[in-house]
C-alpha positions as CSV (number, residue, x, y, z in Angstrom):
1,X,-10.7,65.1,39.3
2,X,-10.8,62.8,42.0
3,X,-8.8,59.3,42.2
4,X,-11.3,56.8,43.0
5,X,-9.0,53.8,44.0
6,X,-10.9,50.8,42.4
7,X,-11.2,52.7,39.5
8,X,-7.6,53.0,39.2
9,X,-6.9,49.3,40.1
10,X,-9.6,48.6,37.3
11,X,-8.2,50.7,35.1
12,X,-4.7,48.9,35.8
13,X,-6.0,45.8,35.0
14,X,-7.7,47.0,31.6
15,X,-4.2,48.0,30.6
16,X,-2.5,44.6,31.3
17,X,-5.4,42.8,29.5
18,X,-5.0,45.6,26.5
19,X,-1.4,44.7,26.6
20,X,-1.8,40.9,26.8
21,X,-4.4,40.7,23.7
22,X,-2.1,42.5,21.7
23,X,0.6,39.1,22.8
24,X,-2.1,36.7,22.1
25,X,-3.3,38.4,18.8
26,X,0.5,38.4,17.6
27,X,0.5,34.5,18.4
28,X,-2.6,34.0,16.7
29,X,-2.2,35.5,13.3
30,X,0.4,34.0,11.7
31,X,1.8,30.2,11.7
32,X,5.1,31.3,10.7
33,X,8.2,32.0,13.4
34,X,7.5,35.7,13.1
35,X,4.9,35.1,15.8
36,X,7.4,35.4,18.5
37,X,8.5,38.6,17.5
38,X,4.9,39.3,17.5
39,X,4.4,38.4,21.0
40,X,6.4,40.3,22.2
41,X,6.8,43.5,19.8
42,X,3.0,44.5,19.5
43,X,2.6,44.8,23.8
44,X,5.5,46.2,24.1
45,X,4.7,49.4,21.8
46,X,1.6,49.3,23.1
47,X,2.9,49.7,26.5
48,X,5.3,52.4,25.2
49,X,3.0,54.4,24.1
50,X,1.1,54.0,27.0
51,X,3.8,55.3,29.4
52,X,5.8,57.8,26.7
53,X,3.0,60.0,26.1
54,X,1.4,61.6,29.0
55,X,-0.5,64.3,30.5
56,X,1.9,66.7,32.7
57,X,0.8,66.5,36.4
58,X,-1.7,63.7,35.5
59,X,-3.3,62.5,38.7
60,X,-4.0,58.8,37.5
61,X,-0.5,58.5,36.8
62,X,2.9,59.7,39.0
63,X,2.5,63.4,37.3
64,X,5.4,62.9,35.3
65,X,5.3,63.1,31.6
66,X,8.3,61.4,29.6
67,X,6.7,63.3,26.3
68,X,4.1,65.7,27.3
69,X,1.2,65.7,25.3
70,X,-2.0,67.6,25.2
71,X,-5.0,65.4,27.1
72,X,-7.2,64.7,23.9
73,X,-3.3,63.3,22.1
74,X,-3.5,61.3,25.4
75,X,-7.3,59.8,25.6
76,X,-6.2,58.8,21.9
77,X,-3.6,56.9,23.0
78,X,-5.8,55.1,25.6
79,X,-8.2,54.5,23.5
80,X,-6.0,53.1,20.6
81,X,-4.4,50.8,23.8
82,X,-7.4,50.1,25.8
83,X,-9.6,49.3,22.1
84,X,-7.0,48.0,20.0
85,X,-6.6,45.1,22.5
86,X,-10.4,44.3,22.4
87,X,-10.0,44.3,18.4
88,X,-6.7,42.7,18.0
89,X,-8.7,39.6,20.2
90,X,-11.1,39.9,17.5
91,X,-9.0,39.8,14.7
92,X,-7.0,36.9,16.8
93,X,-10.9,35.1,16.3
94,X,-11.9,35.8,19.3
95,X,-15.0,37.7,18.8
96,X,-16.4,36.6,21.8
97,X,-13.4,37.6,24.4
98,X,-13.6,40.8,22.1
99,X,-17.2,41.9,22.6
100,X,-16.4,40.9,26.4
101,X,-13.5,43.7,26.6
102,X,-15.6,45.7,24.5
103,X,-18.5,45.6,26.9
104,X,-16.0,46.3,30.3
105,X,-15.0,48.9,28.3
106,X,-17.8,50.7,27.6
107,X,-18.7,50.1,31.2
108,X,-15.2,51.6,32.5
109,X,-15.3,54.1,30.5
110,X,-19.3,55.3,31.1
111,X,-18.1,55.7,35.3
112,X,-14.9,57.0,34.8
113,X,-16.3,60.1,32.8
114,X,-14.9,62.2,34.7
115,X,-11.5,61.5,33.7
116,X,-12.1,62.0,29.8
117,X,-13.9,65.3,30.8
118,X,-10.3,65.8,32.4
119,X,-7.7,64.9,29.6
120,X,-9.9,67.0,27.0
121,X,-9.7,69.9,29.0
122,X,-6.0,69.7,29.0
């Protein structure tokens, strides 16, 4: 699989957004002062997921794996990451912002094919 650098830096910034909708969808959802622990719990097990479980010798990432995990475990994770922010910004009543993620998305991950080709190989 070959790194194609704007696809990684793309790919970087899909994961901050993922990890940002999850804060805005924890402010959004309730009135009461749980929200701040919202805000900041939901991105950050997002994000710990996202850099726990890994692929060993992964080439998007620095080839270490915290908890190895087979690639399809893996490409679940992304996708539970990368489309759970596009629906937590719709179940923050944002459909609009949502179908927008939704739509980079699907456009993401229609070029980088190759690396879902990878991760269910191994």
């Amino acid at each position: 699989m070959s790194l194609n650098p704007a696809l990684l830096g793309l790919r970087f910034l899909l994961e901050l957004s993922a990890f940002a909708s999850f804060a805005i969808s924890g402010w959004r959802l309730t009135d009461s002062p749980a929200r701040w622990l919202l805000v900041v719990l939901l991105p950050v097990v997002a994000a710990a997921a996202w850099g726990v479980f890994a692929v060993p010798d992964d080439p998007s990432r620095s080839g270490a794996a915290p908890v190895a995990v087979p690639g399809p475990v893996r490409l679940i994770v992304e996708f539970a990451v990368f489309w759970g922010g596009a629906a937590a910004l719709w179940f923050a009543g944002l459909p609009q912002l949502a179908l927008i993620s939704a739509a980079i998305l699907l456009a993401y991950h229609l070029i980088a094919y190759d690396r879902l080709l990878w991760l269910v190989q191994h």
